[in-house]
N, C-alpha and C positions, 0 to 999 in steps of 0.2 A: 097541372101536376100529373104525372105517370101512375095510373093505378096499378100495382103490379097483379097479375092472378098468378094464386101459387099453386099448385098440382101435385100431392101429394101419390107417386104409385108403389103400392104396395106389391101391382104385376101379380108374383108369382110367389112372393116372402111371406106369404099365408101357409105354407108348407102344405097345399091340400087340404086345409083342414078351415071349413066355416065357421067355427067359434073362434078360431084364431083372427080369419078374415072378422069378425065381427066385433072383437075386441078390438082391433087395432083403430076400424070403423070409430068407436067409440072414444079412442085415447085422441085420434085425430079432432073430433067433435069438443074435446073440452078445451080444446088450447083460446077458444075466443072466450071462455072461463076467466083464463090466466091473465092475461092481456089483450087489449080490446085491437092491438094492432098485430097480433099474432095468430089468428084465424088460417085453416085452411079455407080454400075456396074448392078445389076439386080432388075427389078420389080415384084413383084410377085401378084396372083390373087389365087381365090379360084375358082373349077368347082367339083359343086355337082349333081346328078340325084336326086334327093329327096325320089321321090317315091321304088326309088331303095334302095338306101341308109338306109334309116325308114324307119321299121316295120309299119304295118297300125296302131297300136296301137300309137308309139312314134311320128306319123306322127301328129293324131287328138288330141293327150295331149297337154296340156296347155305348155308354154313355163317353165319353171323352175325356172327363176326367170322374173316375168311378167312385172318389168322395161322396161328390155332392149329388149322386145319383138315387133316386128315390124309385128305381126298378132294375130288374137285371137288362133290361135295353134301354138304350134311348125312349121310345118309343113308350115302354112302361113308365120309365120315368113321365116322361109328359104329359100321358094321359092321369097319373095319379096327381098331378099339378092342377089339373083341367074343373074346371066348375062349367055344369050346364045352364041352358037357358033357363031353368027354370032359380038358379040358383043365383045365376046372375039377375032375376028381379028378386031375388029375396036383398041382394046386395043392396041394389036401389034402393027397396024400400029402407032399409038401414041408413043408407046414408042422408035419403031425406029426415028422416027419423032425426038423425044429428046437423040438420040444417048445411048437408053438405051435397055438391052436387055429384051425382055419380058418371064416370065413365069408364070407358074399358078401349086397350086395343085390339084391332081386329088384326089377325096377319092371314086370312087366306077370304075367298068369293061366299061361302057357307057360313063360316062365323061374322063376317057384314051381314048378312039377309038376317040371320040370327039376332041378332044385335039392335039393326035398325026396326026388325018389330016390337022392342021394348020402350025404343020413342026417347032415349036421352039425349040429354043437351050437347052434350058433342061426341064425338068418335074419332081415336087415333089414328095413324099409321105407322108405325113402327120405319124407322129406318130400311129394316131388314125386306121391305114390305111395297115400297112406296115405288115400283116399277111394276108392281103387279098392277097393270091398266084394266084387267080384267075388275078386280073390287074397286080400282079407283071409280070404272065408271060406275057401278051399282051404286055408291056413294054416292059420287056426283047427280047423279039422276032420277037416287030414288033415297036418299038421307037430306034433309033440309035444316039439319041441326050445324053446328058450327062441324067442321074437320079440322083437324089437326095433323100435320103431315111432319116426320123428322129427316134431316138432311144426312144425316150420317152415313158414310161408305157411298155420298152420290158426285159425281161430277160434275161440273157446270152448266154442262151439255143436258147431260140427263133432267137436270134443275128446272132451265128453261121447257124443257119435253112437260115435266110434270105440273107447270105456271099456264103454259098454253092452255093444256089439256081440259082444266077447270076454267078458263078465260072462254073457250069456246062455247061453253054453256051460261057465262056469265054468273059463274059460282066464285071467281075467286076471291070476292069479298067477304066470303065463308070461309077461307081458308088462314090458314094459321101455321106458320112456319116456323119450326125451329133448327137455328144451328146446334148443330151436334157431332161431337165425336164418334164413336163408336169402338169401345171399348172397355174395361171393366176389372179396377178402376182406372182412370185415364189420369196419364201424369201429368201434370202441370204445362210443358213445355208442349204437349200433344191439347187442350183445350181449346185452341185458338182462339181468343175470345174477338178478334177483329172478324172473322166471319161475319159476326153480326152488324158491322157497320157494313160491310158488302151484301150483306142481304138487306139490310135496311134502304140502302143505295140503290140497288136493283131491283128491287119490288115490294119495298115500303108505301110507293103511292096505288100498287097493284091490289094486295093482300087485304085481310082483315090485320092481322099482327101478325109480329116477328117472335119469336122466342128463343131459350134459352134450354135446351135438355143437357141435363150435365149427369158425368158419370163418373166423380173426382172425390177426391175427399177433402174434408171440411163446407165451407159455406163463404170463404171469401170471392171468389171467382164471381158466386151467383152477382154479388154486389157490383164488383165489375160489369157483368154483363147488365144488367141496370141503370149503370151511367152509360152505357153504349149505345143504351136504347131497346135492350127487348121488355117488354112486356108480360110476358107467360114466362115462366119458371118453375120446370117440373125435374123432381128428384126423387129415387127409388126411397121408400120408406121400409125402415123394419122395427123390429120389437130387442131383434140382438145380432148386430153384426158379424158375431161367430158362429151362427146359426147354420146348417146344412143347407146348402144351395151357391148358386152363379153370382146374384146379386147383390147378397146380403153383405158384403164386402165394399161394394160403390155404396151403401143407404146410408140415410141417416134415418138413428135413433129418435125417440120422440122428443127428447133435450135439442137437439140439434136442427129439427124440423120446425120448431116452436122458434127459436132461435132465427133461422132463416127467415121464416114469416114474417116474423118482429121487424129484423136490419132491414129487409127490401121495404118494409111500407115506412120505416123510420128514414130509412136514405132517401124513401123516393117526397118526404115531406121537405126534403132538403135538396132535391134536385130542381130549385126553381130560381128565378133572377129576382134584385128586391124588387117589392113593385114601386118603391119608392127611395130617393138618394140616400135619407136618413130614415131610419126606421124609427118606430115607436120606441121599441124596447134601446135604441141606441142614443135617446136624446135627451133621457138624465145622465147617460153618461157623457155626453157629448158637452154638454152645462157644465159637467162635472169636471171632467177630465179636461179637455179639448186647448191647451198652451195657447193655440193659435187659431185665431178663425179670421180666412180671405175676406178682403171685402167683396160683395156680390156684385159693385157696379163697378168693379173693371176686372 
């Protein structure tokens, strides 16, 4: 049977603001309350260097779209986004707190070193991220916890570049692949969900797992991508999708998180062949009902 792990990221939908990140911590933690097949398995956080990251130019431009902006530049905006190291073990502990595992994505060389001295169970790579060879290798050869890498905005060429790259250390059994769009939110005809049998095809016997990162609305697709074959299924989480910000528009609510958790571990108890011609539960009715039964010796 497919155990799915499901990845709840809150990112950046904490608005800056750690009591918010910690309630949400919190609403995530009681969903295995609710129902015993509806549990998160991991929480996920965002860790940027700013200045590192943005050009001095992209740093002091205006935000892009100045709604959802939380500074007068980019730049302000991001950093008042930004949780430090120290803040991100308080995360941790929270979420052990709530029996959930913590992680966070890295997108530049300073926030991996950051990161990986807090010792969690795995570490992202952002789509936007995953050509940066520079953190790939610091990961690779100095993080021994699971990575997780997303395919989004890469070419196939590029794909293979980033499968070697771990293969040459003999890490890529740490690795963790997700098809992904890139986009927000991403329409339906743009999700592709066969991706995943082509990634499962090409480096299913390679990889640790395949995944799924979606950036779509609702929670049917996730199931799709389940009978396809991915495994890991991660999706931005928020508290209110009209909320001020980028991504609070692609999340789900905590109704709809709880929801997804539940279908994928209900489908995936359903993803299986019978282990036998007549089942149990089908052979009072089979007595019952059944007009006609073949005879067995011819």
């Amino acid at each position: 049977m497919v155990k799915p792990i499901v990845i709840a990221e809150i990112g950046c939908n904490h608005k800056g603001d750690m009591n918010i990140a910690h309630q949400m911590i919190k609403i995530l933690g009681t969903f295995k309350l609710l129902d015993e097949n509806s549990y998160i398995d991991v929480v996920k956080f965002q860790k940027r260097t700013n200045k590192e990251l943005l050009t001095k130019e992209e740093y002091n431009a205006p935000h892009p779209n100045p709604a959802n902006s939380y500074g007068a530049t980019y730049g302000e905006h991001r950093e008042f986004l930004e949780f430090n190291l120290e803040q991100n073990k308080q995360l941790k502990q929270w979420c052990e707190e709530e029996g959930l595992t913590y992680s966070t994505s890295t997108w530049d060389l300073t926030a991996a070193k950051e990161i990986v001295s807090i010792n969690p169970k795995l570490i992202k790579v952002p789509s936007a991220c995953n050509l940066d060879f520079a953190m790939l290798e610091y990961l690779r050869d100095n993080f021994f916890g699971e990575i997780h890498l997303s395919l989004g905005m890469t070419t196939h060429a590029e794909e293979r570049k980033i499968i070697d790259f771990f293969r040459e250390k003999d890490r890529a059994k740490d690795l963790v692949i997700y098809a992904c769009t890139s986009g927000y939110p991403v329409p339906f005809e743009d999700i592709c969900l066969k991706e995943i049998t082509r990634l499962k095809d090409s480096y299913g016997e390679i990889v640790k797992g395949i995944g799924f990162s979606g950036h779509h609305l609702g929670i049917a697709a996730d199931v799709a991508a389940l009978a396809l074959g991915a495994t890991y299924f991660e999706r931005h989480f928020t508290l209110n999708r009209t909320w001020k910000g980028t991504d609070h528009a692609a999340s789900l609510e905590p109704q709809g998180m709880q929801k997804l958790a539940r279908d994928l571990r209900n489908v995936a108890l359903a993803l299986t062949e019978k282990p036998e011609e007549i089942l149990d539960i089908e052979k009072v009715q089979r007595k019952k009902l059944k007009r006609k039964v073949c005879d067995e010796q011819n």
